[in-house]
C-alpha positions in Angstrom: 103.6 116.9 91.9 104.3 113.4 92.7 106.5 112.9 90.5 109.1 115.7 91.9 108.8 114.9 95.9 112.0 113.0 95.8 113.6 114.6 92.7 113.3 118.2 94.3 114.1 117.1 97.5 117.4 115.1 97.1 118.1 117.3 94.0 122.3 116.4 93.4 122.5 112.8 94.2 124.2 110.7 92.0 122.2 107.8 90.5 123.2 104.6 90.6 124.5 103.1 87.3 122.0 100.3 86.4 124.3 98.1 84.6 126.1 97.7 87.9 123.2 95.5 89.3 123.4 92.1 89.7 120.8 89.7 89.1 118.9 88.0 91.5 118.3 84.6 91.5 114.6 83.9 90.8 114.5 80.6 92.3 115.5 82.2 95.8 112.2 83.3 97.8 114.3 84.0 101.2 116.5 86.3 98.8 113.4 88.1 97.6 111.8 88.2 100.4 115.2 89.5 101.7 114.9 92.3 98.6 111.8 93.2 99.3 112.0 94.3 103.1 115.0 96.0 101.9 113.6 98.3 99.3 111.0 98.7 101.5 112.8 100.1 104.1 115.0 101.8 101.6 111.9 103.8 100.1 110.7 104.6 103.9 114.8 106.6 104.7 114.0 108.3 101.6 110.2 109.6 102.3 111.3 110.8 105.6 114.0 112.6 104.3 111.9 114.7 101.9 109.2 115.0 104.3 111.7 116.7 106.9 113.0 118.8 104.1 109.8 120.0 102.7 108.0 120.6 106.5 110.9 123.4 107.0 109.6 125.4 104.0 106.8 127.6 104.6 105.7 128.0 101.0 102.2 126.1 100.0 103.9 124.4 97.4 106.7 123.1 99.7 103.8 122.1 102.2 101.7 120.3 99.6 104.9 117.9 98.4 105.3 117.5 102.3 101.9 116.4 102.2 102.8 113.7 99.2 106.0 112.5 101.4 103.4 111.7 104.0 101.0 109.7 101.5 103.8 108.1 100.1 104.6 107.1 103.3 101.3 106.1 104.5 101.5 103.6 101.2 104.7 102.2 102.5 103.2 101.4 106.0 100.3 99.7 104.7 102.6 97.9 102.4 104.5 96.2 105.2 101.2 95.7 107.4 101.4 98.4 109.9 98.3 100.4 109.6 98.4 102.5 112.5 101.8 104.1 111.5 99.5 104.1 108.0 96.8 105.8 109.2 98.9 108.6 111.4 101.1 109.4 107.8 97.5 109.6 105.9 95.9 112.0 108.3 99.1 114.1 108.2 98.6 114.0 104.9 94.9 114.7 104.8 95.5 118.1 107.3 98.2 119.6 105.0 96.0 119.3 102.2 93.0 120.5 103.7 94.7 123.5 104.6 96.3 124.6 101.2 93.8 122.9 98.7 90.4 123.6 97.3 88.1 121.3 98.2 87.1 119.6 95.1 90.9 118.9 94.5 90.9 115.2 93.6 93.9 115.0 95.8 92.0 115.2 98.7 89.6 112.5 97.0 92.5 110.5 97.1 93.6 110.9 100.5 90.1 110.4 102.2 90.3 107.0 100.5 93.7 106.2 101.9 91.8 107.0 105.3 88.8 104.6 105.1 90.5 101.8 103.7 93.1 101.8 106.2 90.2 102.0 108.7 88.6 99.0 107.5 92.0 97.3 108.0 91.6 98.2 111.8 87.9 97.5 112.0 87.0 101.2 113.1 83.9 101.4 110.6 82.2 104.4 111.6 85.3 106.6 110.8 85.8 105.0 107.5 82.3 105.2 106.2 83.1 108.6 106.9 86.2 109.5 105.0 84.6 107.4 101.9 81.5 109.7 101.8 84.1 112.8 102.4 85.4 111.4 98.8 82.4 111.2 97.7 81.4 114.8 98.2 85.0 115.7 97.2 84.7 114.4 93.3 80.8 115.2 93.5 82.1 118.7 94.2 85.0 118.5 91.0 82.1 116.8 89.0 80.1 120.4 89.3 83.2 122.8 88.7 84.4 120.6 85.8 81.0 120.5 84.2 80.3 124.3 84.7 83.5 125.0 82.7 82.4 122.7 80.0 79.3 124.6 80.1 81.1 127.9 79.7 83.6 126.5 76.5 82.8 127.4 73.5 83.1 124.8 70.4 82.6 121.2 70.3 86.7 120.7 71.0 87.2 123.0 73.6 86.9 121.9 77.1 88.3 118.2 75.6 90.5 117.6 79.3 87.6 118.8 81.6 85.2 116.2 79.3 87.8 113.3 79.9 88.6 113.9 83.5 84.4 114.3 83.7 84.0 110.9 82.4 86.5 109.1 84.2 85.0 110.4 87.6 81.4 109.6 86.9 83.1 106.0 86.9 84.9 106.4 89.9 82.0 107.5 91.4 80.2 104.1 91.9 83.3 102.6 93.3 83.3 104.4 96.2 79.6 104.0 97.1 80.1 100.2 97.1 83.1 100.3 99.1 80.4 102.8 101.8 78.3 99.4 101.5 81.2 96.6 101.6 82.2 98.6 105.1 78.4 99.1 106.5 78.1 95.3 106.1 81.2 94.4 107.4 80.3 96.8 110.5 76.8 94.7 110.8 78.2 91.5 110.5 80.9 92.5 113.4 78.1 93.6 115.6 76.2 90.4 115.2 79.1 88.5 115.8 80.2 90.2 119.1 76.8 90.0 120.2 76.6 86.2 119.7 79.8 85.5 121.1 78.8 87.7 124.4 75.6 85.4 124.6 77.5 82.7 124.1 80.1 83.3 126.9 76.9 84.2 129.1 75.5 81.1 128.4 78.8 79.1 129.4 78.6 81.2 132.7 75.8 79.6 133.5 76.5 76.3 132.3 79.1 76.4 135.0 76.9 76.9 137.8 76.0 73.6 140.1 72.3 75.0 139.5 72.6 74.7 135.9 70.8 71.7 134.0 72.6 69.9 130.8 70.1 68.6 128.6 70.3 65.1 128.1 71.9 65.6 124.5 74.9 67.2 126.2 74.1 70.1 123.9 72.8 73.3 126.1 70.2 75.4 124.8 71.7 78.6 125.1 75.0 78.2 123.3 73.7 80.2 120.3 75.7 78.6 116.4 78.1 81.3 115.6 79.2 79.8 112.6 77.1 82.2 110.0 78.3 85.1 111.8 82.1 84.5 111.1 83.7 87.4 109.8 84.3 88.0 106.0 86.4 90.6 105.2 84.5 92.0 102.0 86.5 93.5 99.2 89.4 95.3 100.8 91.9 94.5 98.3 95.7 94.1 100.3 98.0 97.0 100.2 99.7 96.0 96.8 96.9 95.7 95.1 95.1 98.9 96.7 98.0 101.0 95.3 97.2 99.5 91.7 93.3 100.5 91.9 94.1 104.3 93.2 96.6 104.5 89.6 93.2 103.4 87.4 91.4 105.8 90.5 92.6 109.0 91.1 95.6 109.0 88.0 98.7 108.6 90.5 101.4 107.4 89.9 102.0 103.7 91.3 103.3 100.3 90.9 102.8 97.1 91.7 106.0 95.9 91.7 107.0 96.9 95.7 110.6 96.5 94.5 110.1 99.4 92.3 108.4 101.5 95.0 111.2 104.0 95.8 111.8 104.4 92.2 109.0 104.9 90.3 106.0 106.1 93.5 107.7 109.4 93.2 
């Protein structure tokens, strides 16, 4: 399905002939910078485009490659850094595919992944432990319908896709329980920290008052050492490589190569 949301969607356009591409010097990082923000923004016109044409269509498959365009999309925005656009394409996403999937798809796996991380990016926790248990249950779900039709094959080679696809999630599996952990931590040490800095500022308050005593160290007592408590961001990978690990993840199809993004996402 991926695969198609552009090639069904801007079915007729002509393709550009590769050999007319000119080389780009490699020793130019303003030109490839340059390049990059381009193809970027190139891949963005395009994902809109098929998004618009597929949300006219009322057929469930029509709505589902809608839903890709938005994912797509939502991969775009976290490329370039803007995570609430990100997180609006994702849970676009996310409601198109609850509403025409079954809920051990590993589509929607996918998608509540999309969700948390981006969440992590904006600090909002609570919500993103959330969508990574939602994955969770989602493959835990797939686990039990793929391992009831092995059950149900007969022969030691039938079933031989559901016995792959079983393996491979068992692995995935772990993942996502220590990325529940990486953003539980990351919540506790943000608490700490706001609660020390707030003690802190208190304690300057009163610092300030003519009332107020400074020990003869010039050190006061109730400035609490914040340094332990400085935030860590804990194993969110950046967007680039993030769209690497969902390919070994969930079997999309992505590329590192942000240059290649409009080309070979889709």
């Amino acid at each position: 399905m991926e695969n198609t949301v552009l090639g069904n969607a801007l079915e007729g356009v002509p393709e550009e002939d590769e050999g007319e591409e000119e080389e780009q010097p490699s020793n130019s990082n303003i030109e490839s910078e340059e390049e990059e923000v381009g193809n970027l923004q190139l891949a963005w016109e395009m994902l809109e485009v098929a998004k618009v044409i597929y949300k006219r269509k009322d057929t469930i498959e029509d709505q589902l490659m809608a839903a890709q365009a938005y994912l797509k999309l939502g991969e775009v925005s976290a490329e370039s850094g803007n995570y609430p656009q990100a997180l609006e394409d994702f849970q676009e996403c996310l409601t198109l595919q609850l509403k025409h999937l079954p809920p051990h798809s590993r589509l929607l796996a996918e998608t509540h992944y999309h969700v948390a991380t981006t969440l992590c990016y904006m600090d909002q926790y609570d919500q993103a432990i959330q969508h990574y248990s939602s994955s969770i249950r989602v493959i835990e779900a797939r686990l039990a319908m793929l391992q009831e039709a092995i059950d149900k094959a007969e022969g030691t080679e039938a079933a031989s896709e559901e016995k792959n696809e079983l393996e491979e999630l068992k692995l995935l599996l772990p993942e996502i329980r220590e990325k529940v952990e990486d953003a539980k931590e990351s919540q506790r040490t943000a608490s700490a920290a706001s609660r020390a800095i707030q003690q802190t500022l208190v304690g300057n308050t009163h610092l300030a008052t003519p009332q107020s005593t400074i020990p003869a160290d010039g050190a006061s007592s109730s400035v609490s050492d914040i340094s332990h408590l400085v935030r860590k961001k804990v194993r969110f990978h950046p967007p680039a490589t993030r769209i690497c690990m969902l390919y070994c993840l969930f079997g999309g199809c992505c590329v590192s190569e942000v240059g290649q993004l409009a080309i070979k996402c889709f």
